[in-house]
C-alpha distance (Angstrom), angle and dihedral (degrees) to the residues before:
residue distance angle dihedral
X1 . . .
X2 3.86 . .
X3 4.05 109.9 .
X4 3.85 116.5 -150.4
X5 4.08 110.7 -118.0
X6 3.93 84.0 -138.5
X7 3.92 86.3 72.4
X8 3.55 93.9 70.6
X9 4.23 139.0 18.5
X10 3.14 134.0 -128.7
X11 4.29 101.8 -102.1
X12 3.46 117.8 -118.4
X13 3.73 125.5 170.4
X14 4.03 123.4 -137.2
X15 3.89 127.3 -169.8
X16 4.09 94.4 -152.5
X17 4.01 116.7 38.1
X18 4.32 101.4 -160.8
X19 4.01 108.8 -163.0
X20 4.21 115.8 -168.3
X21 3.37 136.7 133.6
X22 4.06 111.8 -171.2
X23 4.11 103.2 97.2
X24 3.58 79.1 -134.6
X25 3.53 109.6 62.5
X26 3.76 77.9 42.3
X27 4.00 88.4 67.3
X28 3.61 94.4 40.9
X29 3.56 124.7 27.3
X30 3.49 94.2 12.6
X31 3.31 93.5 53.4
X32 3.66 99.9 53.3
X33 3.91 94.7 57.6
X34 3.66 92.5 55.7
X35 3.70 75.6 73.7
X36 3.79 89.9 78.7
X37 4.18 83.9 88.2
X38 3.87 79.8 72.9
X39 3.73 90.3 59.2
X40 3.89 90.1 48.1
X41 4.28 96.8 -98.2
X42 3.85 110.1 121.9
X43 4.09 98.3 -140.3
X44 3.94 132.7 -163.2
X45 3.38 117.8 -141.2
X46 3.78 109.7 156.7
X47 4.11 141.7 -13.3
X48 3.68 88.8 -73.5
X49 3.76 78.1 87.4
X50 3.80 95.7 59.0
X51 3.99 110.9 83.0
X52 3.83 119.8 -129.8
X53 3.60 109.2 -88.9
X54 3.51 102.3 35.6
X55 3.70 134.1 106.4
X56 3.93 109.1 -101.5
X57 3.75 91.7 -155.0
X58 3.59 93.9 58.3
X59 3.70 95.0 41.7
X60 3.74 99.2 56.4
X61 3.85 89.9 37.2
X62 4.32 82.0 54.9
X63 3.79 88.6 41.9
X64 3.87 92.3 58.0
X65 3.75 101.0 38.2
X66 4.00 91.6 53.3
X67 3.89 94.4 39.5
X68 3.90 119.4 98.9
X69 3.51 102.9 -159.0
X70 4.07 126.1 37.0
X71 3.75 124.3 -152.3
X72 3.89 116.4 -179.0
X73 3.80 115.4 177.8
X74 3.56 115.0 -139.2
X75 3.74 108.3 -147.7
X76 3.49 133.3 148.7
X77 3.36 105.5 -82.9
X78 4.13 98.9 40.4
X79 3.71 94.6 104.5
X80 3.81 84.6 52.7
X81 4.29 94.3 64.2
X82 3.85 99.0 72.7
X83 4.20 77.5 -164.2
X84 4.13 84.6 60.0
X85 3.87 99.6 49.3
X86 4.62 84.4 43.7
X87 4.34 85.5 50.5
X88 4.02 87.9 47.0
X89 4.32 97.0 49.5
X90 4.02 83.5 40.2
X91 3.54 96.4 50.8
X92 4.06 90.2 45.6
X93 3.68 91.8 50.1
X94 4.35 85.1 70.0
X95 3.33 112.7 100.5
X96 3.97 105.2 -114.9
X97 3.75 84.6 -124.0
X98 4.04 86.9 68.6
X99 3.59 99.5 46.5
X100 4.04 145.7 -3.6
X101 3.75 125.8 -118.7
X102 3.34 131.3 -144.3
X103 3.76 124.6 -173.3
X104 3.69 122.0 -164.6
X105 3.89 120.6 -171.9
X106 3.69 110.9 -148.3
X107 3.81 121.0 -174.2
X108 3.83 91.6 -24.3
X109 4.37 117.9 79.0
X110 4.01 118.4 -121.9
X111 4.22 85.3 -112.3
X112 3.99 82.0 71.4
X113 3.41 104.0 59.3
X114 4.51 84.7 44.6
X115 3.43 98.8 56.8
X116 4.06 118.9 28.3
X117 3.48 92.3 166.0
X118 3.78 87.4 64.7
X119 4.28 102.7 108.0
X120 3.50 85.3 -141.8
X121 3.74 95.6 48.3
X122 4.19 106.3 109.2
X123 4.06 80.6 -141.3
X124 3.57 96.5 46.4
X125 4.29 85.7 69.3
X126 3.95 91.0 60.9
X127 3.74 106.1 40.1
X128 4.51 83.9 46.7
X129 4.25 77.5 53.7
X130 3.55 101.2 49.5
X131 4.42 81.7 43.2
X132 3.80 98.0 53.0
X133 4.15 91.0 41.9
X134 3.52 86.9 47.7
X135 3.79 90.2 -122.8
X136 3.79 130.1 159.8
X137 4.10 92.0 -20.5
X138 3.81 90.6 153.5
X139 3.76 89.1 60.4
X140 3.75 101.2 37.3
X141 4.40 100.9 93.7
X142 3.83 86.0 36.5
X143 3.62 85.0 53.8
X144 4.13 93.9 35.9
X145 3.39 85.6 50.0
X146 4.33 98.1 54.3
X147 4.04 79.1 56.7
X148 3.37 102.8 55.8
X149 3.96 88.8 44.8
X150 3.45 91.2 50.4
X151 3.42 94.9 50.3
X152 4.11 92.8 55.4
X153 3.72 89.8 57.8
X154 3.72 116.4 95.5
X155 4.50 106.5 -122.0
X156 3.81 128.1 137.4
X157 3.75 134.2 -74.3
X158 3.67 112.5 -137.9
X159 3.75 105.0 -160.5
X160 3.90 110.6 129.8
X161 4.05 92.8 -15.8
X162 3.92 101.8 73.6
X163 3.92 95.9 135.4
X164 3.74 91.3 46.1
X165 3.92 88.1 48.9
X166 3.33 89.8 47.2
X167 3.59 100.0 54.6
X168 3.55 92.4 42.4
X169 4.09 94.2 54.5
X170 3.88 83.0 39.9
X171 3.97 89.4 61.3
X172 3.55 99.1 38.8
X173 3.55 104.2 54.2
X174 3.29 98.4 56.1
X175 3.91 97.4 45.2
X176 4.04 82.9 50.4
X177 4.29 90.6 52.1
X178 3.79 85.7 51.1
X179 3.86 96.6 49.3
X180 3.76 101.9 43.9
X181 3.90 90.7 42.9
X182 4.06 96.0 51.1
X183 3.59 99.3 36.0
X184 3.87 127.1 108.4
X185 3.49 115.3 -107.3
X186 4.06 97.4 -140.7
X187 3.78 96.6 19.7
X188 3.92 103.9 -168.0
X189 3.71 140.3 168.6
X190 4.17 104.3 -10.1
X191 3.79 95.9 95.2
X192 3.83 82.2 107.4
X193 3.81 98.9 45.9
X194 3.98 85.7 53.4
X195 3.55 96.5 49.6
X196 3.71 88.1 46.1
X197 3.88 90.0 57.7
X198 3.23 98.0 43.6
X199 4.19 98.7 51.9
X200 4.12 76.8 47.3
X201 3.38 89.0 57.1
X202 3.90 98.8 44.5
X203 3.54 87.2 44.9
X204 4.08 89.5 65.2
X205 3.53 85.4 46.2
X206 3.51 103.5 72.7
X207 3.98 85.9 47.6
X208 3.35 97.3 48.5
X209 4.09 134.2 -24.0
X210 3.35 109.2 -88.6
X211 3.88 116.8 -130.3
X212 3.87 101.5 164.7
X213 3.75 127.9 33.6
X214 4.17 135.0 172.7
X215 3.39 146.0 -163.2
X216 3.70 123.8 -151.8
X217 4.15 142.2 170.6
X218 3.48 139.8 104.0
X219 3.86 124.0 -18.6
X220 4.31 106.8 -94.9
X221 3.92 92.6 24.9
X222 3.28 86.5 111.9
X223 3.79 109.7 -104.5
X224 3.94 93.3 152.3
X225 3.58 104.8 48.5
X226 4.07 88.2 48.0
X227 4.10 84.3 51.7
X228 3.66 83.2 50.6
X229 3.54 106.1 54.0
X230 4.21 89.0 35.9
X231 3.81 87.4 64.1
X232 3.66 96.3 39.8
X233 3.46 82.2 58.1
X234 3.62 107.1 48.3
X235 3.75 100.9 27.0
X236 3.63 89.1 101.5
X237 3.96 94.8 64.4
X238 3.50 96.7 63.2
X239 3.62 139.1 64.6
X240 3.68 104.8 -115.6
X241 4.10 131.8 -18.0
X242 3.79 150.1 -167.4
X243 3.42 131.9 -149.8
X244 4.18 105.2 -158.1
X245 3.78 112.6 -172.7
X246 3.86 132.5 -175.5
X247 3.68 93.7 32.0
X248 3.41 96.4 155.3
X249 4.22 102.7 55.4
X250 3.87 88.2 43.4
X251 3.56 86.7 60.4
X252 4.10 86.8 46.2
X253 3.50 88.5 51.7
X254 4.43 95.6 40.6
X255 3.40 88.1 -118.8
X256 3.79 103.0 122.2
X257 3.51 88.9 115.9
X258 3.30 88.6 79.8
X259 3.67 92.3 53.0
X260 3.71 85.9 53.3
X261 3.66 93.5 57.5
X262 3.24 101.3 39.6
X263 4.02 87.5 57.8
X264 3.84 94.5 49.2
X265 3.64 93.3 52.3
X266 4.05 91.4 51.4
X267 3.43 84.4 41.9
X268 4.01 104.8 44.0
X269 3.49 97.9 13.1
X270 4.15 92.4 157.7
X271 4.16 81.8 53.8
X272 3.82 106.4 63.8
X273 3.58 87.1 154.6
X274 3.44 92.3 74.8
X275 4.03 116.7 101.1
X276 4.17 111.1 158.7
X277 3.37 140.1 45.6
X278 4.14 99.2 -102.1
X279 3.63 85.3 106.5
X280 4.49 101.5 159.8
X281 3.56 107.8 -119.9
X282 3.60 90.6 -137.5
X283 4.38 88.7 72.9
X284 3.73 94.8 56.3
X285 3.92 98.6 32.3
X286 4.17 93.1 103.5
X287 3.79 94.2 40.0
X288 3.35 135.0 81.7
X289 3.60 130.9 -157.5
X290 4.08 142.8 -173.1
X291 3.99 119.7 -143.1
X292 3.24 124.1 -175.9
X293 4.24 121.3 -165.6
X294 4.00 117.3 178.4
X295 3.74 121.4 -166.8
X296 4.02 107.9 32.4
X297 3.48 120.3 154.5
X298 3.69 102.5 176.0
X299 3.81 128.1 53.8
X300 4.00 89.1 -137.9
């Protein structure tokens, strides 16, 4: 039996899932975090995403499961988009351990999205639509109840600040990616061997400032996962970051050209031009970065 291709889509995975409905928070702040593909996170932002062919449905529901961090955009007319108020009870049904969200109330006040039966409530207009047409009233507490939820978890306000939200959301996301993609799954019993690194490393500092560190031993003592959690831990300090691992069979295999690209494009991710090494000192002499490579066997 021939299947339709609309049945299913094509999966794609995201790291941030952005949920909005007013064209013009589309054309503003919307469009400013699709700029997180310039600091290496692939975004969704609306069904241009979705390819022809493929069931929207299943793409966003895809989208939302795979993303790590959640951004729905409270405007005013986000309780009008029955699709908006399904994205917002999907995305609260992840466990927080799977991804981060990040409300932001634009145009509309936090009290709004509490109590829709509130007159005065910009919400409370839509769901009394959808009840006097008789529309969507099985989904109406499940979707009064995402709201309220929503509303009780701490995200930004946009009002006058858009740049600064912007470059705040811009920062975090990425720092989020990097942590919830490089850290252990069951992370047990090396609190002590990272403190004990770390009061190492402070220990150079007042001798000197410390530019290069490593940690060595015997293969399974756990050398990566402490690497891990160190630069899950001080990622946030610096300016941008990359986390490199396998060094050592890429080189087996002459492939560390792809390390070196894949380091460059964390690194310079506005510059995609760039291709070698002869990087002038004078373009990184204000920033600081944090790289990471596990498995080296050779100081060269």
């Amino acid at each position: 039996m021939a299947s339709s291709s609309s049945a299913i889509a094509s999966p794609k995975f995201y790291d941030a899932f952005i949920s909005q409905r007013d064209p013009n928070v589309k054309e503003t702040l919307g469009k400013h975090l699709y700029l997180l593909q310039e600091r290496g996170c692939q975004a969704f932002l609306d069904r241009q995403e979705i390819k022809r062919g493929d069931s929207i449905p299943f793409a966003i529901h895809n989208a939302i499961c795979s993303s790590l961090v959640q951004i729905p955009i409270f405007s005013k007319g986000y309780a009008e988009s029955k699709w908006c108020l399904d994205e917002l009870v999907l995305m609260l049904e992840q466990p927080p351990a799977d991804a981060l969200f990040i409300p932001v109330v634009n145009d509309v006040k936090p009290w709004e999205l509490r109590h829709i039966e509130n007159h005065e409530s910009r919400y409370a207009v839509a769901f009394s639509d959808y009840r006097s047409k008789g529309r969507y009233l099985d989904k109406l507490d499940e979707w009064r109840n995402a709201l309220k939820c929503a509303a009780d978890i701490s995200g930004y306000e946009l009002g006058q600040h858009q740049d600064e939200l912007c470059e705040k959301t811009l920062f975090r996301v990425p720092q989020v990616v990097q942590e919830r993609t490089n850290r252990a799954k069951y992370p047990v019993g090396f609190g002590e061997l990272v403190q004990y690194f770390e009061s190492c490393c402070s220990e150079r500092k007042k001798q000197r400032k410390v530019r290069r560190a490593g940690i060595y031993g015997l293969g399974g003592s756990g050398k990566s996962t402490v690497a891990k959690e160190l630069f899950n831990r001080k990622l946030a300090n610096y300016y941008t970051s990359c986390f490199l691992s396998d060094v050592r069979e890429s080189h087996a295999r002459g492939e560390l050209h792809c390390l070196q690209s894949q380091l460059l494009n964390n690194l310079f991710p506005k510059d995609p031009d760039i291709e070698g090494l002869e990087i002038s000192s004078v373009r990184v002499r204000n920033l600081n970065f944090l790289v990471v490579l596990v498995d080296i066997d050779h100081q060269d």
